[in-house]
VMD Tcl script that draws the C-alpha trace (Angstrom):
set ca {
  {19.72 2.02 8.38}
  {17.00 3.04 6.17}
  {17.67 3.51 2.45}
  {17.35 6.08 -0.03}
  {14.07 7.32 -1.01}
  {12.43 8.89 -4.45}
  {9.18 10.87 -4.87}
  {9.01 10.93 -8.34}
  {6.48 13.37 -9.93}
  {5.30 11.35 -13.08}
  {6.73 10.45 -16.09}
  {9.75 9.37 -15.22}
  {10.46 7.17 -17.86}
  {11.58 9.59 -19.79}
  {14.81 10.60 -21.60}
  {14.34 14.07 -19.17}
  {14.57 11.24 -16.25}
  {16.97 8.97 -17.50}
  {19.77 10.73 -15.76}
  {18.50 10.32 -12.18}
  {17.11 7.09 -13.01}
  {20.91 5.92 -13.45}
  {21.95 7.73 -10.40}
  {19.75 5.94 -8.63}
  {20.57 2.68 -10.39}
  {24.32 3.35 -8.50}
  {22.56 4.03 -5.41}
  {20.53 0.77 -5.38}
  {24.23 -0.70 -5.89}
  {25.17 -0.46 -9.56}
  {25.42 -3.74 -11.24}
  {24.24 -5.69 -8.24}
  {20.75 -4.20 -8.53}
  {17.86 -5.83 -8.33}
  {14.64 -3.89 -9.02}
  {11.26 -5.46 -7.95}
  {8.46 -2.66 -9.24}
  {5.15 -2.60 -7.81}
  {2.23 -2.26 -10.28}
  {-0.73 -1.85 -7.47}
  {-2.26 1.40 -8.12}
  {-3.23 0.89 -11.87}
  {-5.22 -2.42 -10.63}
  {-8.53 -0.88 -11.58}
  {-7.31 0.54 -14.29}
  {-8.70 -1.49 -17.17}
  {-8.33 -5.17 -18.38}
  {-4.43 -5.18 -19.48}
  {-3.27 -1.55 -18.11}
  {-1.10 -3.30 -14.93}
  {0.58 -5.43 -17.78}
  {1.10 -2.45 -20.64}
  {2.53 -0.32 -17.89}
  {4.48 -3.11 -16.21}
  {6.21 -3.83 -19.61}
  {6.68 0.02 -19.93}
  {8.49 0.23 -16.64}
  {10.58 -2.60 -17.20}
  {11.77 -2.22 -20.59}
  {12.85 1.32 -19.15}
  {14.74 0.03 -16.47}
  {16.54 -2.47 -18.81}
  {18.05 0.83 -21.00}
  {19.57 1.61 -17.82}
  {20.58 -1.89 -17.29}
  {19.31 -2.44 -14.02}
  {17.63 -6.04 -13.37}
  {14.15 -5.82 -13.15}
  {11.05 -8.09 -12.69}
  {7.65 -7.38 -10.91}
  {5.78 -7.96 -8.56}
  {2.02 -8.08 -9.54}
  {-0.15 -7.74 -6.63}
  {-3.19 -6.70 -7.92}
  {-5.71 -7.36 -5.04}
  {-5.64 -8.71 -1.19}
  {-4.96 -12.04 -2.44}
  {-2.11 -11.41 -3.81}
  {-0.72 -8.25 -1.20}
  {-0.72 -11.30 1.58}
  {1.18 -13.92 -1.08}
  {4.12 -14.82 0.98}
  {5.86 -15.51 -2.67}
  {4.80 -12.02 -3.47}
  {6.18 -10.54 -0.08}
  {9.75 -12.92 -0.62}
  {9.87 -10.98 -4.04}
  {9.95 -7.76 -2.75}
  {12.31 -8.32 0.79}
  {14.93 -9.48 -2.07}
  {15.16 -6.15 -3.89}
  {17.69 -3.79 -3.59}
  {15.05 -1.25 -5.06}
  {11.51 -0.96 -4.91}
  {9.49 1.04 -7.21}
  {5.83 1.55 -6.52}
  {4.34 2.92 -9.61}
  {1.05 5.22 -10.63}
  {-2.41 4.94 -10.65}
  {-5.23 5.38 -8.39}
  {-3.72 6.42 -4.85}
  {-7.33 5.09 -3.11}
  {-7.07 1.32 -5.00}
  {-2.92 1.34 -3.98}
  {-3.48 1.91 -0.37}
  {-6.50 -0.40 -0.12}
  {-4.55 -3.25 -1.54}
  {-1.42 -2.78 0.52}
  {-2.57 -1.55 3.31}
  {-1.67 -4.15 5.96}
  {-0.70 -6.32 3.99}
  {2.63 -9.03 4.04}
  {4.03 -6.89 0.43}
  {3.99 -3.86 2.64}
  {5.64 -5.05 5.42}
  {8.07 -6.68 3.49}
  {8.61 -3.30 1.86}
  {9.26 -1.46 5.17}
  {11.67 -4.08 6.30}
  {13.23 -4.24 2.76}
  {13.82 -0.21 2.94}
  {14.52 -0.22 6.58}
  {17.63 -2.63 5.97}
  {18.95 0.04 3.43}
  {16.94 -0.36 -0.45}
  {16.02 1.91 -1.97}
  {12.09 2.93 -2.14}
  {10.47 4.82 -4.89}
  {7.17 5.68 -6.02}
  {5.76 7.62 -8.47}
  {2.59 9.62 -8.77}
  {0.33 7.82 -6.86}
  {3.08 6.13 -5.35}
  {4.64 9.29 -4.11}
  {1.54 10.90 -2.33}
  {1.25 7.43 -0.32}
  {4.40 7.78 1.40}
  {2.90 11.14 2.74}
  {0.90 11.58 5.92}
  {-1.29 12.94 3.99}
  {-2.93 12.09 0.64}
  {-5.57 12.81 -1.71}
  {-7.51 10.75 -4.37}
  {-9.23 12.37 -7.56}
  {-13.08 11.72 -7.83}
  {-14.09 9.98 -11.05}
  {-15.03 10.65 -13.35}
  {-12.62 13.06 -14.77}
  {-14.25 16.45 -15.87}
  {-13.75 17.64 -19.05}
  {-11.72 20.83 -17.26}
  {-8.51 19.83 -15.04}
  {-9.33 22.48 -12.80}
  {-12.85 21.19 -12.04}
  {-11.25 17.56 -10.68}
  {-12.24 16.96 -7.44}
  {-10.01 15.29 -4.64}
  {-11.03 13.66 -1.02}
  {-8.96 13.52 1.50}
  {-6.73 10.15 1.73}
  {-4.72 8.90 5.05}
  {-1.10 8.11 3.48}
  {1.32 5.68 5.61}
  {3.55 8.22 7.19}
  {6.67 7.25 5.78}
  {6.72 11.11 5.70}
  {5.20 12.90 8.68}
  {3.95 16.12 8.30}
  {3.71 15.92 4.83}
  {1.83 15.61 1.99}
  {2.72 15.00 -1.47}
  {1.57 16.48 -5.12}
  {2.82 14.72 -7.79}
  {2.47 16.21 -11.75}
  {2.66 19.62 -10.00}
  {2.97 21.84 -12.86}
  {0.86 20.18 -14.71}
  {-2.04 21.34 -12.17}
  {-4.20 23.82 -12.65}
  {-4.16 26.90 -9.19}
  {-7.35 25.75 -8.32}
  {-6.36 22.10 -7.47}
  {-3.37 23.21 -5.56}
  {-5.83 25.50 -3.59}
  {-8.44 22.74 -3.03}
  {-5.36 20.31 -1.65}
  {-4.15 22.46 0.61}
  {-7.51 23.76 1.95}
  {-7.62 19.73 3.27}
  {-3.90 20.06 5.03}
  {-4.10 20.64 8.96}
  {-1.86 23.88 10.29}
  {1.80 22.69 10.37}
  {1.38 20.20 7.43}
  {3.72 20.45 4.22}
  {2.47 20.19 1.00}
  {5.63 18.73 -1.22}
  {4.48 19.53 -5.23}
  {6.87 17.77 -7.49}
  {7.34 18.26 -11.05}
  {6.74 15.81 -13.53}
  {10.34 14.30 -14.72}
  {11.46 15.21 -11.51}
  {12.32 13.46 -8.33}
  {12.88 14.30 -4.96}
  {15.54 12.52 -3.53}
  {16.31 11.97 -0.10}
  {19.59 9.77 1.60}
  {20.84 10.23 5.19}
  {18.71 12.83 6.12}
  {18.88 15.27 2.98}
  {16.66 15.57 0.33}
  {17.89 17.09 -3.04}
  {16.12 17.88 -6.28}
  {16.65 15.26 -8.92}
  {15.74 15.44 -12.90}
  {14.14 18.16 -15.22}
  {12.09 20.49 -13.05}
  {11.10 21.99 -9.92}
  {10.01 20.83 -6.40}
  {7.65 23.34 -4.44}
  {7.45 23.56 -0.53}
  {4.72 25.17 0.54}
  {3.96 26.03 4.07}
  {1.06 27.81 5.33}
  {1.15 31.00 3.02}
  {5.33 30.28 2.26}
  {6.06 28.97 -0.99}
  {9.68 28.31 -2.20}
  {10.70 26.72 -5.60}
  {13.69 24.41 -5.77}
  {15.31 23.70 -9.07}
  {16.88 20.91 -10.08}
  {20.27 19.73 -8.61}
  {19.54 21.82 -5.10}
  {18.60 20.59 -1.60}
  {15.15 20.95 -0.31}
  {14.59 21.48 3.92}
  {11.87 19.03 4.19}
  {12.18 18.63 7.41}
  {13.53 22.00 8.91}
}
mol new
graphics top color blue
foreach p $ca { graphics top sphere $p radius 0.5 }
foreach p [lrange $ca 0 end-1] q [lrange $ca 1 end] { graphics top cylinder $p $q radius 0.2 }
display resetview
């Protein structure tokens, strides 16, 4: 039976996050845990960046005391490590961090880590991802154009395929951080039918056993052709109703 899964907005290590981050430590079996975080989107990011955000993440996770270590597959070579892939098929949670959506789906895509993280999360771990991380578990994705414009709401997006851990759907991460226009732009590249799932930052969206539920500081936003309902924190969200 699958496991629990977490699209978390951004900046969820966070004292706002902390809460859920524990609640999901219990979920991902309390003591027993065993995190494996996945640093693949920020592999373009600069000389040092997968490192300084590696240590970030796992320096967080060890003020929750949950066991943590990485994974760091930052290119084919390394996605297609069976050492890499072992890694991550012995977690009891998976956390796919942020970055560049486009440079974490290139890298994994196909890969033995990715497998290994299906088969890890279809046996019952727990799989989250954050920012970037979150929109690739969508149908649909998007990837900003670099550079970034001096105005948020001048960022451009093109249209990315996400791996349809989510059908139907695609997700927004840092929603209210973003400016109408984006939101407009994103969901001008949807198909009829498809959800767009905007998330908060320092807020998760958590779903086990078929319900999804609000998790954190803020909001999640389902929006649905020209419907658009707000959930706060702590309530459950029909995803897939």
């Amino acid at each position: 039976m699958p496991g629990p899964m977490v699209l978390i907005g951004g900046e969820g290590f966070t004292p706002e996050f902390t809460p859920a981050l524990r609640q999901l430590r219990e979920l991902a079996g309390g003591d027993a845990a065993r995190v494996v975080v996945l640093p693949t989107a920020t592999a373009e990011d600069g000389e040092g960046v997968p490192e300084q955000r590696t240590r970030l993440a796992l320096d967080y996770f060890g003020k929750i005391e949950a066991r943590a270590e990485a994974a760091m597959v930052l290119d084919k070579a390394a996605a297609d490590d069976p050492q890499m892939a072992q890694k991550v098929a012995s977690a009891t949670w998976i956390h796919v961090s942020g970055g560049k959506p486009v440079v974490l789906r290139s890298i994994l895509e196909d890969s033995a880590v990715w497998e290994a993280v299906l088969a890890a999360h279809g046996a019952g771990a727990l799989l989250s991802g954050s920012s970037a991380g979150a929109i690739i578990f969508g149908e649909y994705g998007f990837s900003p154009r670099l550079p970034f414009p001096p105005r948020l709401e001048d960022l451009e997006f093109d249209p990315l395929p996400g791996f349809k851990l989510l059908p139907g759907v695609a997700v927004g991460p840092h929603f209210d951080a973003a400016p109408p226009e984006i939101t407009t732009q994103l969901m001008g590249m949807l198909p009829p039918g498809a959800t767009m799932v905007g998330i908060d930052e320092k807020t998760g969206l958590l779903g086990q056993d078929g319900t999804w539920e609000v998790v954190g500081a803020g909001r999640v936003t389902l929006i649905r052709g020209e419907a658009r309902t707000e959930y706060p924190s702590g309530t459950t969200v029909p995803l897939f109703d």
